[in-house]
C-alpha positions as CSV (number, residue, x, y, z in Angstrom):
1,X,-8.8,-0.2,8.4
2,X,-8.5,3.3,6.3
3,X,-8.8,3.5,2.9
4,X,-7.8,5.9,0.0
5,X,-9.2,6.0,-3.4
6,X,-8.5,7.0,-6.6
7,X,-11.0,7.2,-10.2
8,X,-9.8,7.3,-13.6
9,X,-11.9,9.1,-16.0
10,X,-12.1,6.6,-19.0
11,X,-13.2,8.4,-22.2
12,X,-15.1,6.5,-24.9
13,X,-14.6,8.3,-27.9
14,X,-11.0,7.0,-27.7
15,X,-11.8,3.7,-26.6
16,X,-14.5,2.5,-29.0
17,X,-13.3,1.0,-32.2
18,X,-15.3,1.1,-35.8
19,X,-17.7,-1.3,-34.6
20,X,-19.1,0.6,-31.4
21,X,-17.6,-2.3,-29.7
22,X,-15.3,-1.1,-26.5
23,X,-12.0,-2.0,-26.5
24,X,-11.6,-5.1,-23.5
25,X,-7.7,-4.9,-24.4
26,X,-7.3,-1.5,-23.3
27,X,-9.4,-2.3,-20.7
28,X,-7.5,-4.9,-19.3
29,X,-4.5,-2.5,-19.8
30,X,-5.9,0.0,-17.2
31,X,-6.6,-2.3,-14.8
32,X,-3.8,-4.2,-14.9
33,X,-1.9,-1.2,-14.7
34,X,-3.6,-0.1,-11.5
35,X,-4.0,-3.5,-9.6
36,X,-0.2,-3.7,-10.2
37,X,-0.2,-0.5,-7.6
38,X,-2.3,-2.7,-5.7
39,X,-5.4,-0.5,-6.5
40,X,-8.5,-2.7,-6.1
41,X,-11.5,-2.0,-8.6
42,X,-14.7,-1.6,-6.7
43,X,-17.1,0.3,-9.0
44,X,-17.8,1.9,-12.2
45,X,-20.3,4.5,-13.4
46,X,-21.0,6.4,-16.5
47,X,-21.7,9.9,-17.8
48,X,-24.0,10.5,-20.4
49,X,-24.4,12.7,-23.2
50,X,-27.6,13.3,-25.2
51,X,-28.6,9.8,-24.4
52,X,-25.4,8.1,-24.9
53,X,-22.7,6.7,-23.2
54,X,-19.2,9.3,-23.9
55,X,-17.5,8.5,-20.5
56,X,-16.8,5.4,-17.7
57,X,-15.4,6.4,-14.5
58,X,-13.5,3.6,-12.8
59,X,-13.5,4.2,-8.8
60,X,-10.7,2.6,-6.7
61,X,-9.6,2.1,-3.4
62,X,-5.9,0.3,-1.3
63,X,-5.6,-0.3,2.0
64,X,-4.4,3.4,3.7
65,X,-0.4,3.4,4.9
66,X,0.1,4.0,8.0
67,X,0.9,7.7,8.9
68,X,4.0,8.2,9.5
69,X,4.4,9.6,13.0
70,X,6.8,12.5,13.3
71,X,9.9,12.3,15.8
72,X,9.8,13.3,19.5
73,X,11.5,16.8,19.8
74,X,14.6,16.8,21.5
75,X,14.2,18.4,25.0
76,X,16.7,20.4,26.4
């Protein structure tokens, strides 16, 4: 089986609230959105900046469709 992936870049300086507490509702938002494309979650990384956490990257992947194979030219 083929697959194709896709991240989302998931920036925390709009995702934290007052508290420094991340936001699980907006969480749940994006990957509800995603697995509703039937985009399967299978890891997460972040990037930091001067020692802190300012970015998540969320890394996805589906099953590939099938290529679509190109009709036979009509000989003459």
């Amino acid at each position: 089986m083929q697959w194709e992936y896709f991240s989302h870049d998931l920036d925390l300086g709009g995702a934290f609230v007052f508290t420094g507490a991340f936001s699980q509702n907006e969480l749940t938002r994006i990957l509800n959105h995603y697995g509703e494309q039937q985009w399967e979650l299978v890891s997460t990384f972040t990037t930091h900046n001067h020692g802190g956490s300012s970015h998540i990257g969320l890394v996805f992947k589906r099953p590939k469709p099938p290529a679509v194979a190109a009709p036979p030219v009509a000989s003459r």
